[in-house]
C-alpha positions as CSV (number, residue, x, y, z in Angstrom):
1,X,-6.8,-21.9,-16.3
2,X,-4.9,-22.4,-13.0
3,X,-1.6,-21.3,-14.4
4,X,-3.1,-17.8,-15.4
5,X,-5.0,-17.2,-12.2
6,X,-1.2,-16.9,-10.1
7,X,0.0,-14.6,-12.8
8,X,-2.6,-12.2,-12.2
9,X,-2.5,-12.1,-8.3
10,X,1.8,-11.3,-9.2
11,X,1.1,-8.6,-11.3
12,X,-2.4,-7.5,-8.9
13,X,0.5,-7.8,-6.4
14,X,3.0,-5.7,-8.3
15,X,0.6,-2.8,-9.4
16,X,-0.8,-2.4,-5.7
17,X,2.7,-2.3,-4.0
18,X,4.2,0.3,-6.9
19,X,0.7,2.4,-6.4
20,X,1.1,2.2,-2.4
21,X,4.9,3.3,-2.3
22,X,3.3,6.4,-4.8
23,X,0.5,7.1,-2.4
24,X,3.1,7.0,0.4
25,X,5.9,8.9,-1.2
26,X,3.2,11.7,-1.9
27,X,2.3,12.0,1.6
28,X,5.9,12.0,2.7
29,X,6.5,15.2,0.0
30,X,3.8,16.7,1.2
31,X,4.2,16.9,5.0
32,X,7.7,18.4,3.8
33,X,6.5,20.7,1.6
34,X,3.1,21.8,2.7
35,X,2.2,20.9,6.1
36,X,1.9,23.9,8.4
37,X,0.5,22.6,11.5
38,X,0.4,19.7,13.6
39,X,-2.9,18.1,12.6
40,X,-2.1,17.7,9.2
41,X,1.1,15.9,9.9
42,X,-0.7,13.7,11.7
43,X,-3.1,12.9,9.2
44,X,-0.5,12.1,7.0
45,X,1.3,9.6,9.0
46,X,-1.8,8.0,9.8
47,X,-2.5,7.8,6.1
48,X,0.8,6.4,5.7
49,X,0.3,3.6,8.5
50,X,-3.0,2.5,7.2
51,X,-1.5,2.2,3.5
52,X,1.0,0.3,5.0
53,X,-1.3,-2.0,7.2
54,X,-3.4,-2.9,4.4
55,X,-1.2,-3.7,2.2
56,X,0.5,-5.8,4.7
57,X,-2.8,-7.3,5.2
58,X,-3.8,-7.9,1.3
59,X,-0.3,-9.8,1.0
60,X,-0.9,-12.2,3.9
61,X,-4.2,-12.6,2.7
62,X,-2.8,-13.5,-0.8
63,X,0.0,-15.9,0.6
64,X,-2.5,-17.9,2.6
65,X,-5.4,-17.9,0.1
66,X,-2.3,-20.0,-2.1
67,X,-1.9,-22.6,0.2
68,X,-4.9,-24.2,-0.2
């Protein structure tokens, strides 16, 4: 039972970061493509930050949450 619960954090892990860089590469077409004015850019790259903090954030979580 404590092999399979590492497995599933890796592939928890795997499916967050490839669902993260999807979310962030959407944003980053969009403020190409559709953005028109300043406050929508910046909504954006705020969107983008916070993806990236949290992930950040759920991965230090994860390593430390091993150690013990």
């Amino acid at each position: 039972m404590h092999n399979k619960k590492p497995g599933l954090f890796k592939l928890l892990e795997i499916v967050i970061i490839l669902l993260v860089s999807i979310l962030i590469i959407t944003n980053l077409l969009y403020i190409k493509d559709a953005c028109t004015n300043k406050h929508c850019i910046t909504t954006n790259l705020l969107t983008i930050i916070l993806l990236v903090w949290a992930t950040a954030f759920w991965l230090v979580v994860i390593k430390h949450s091993d150690t013990k």
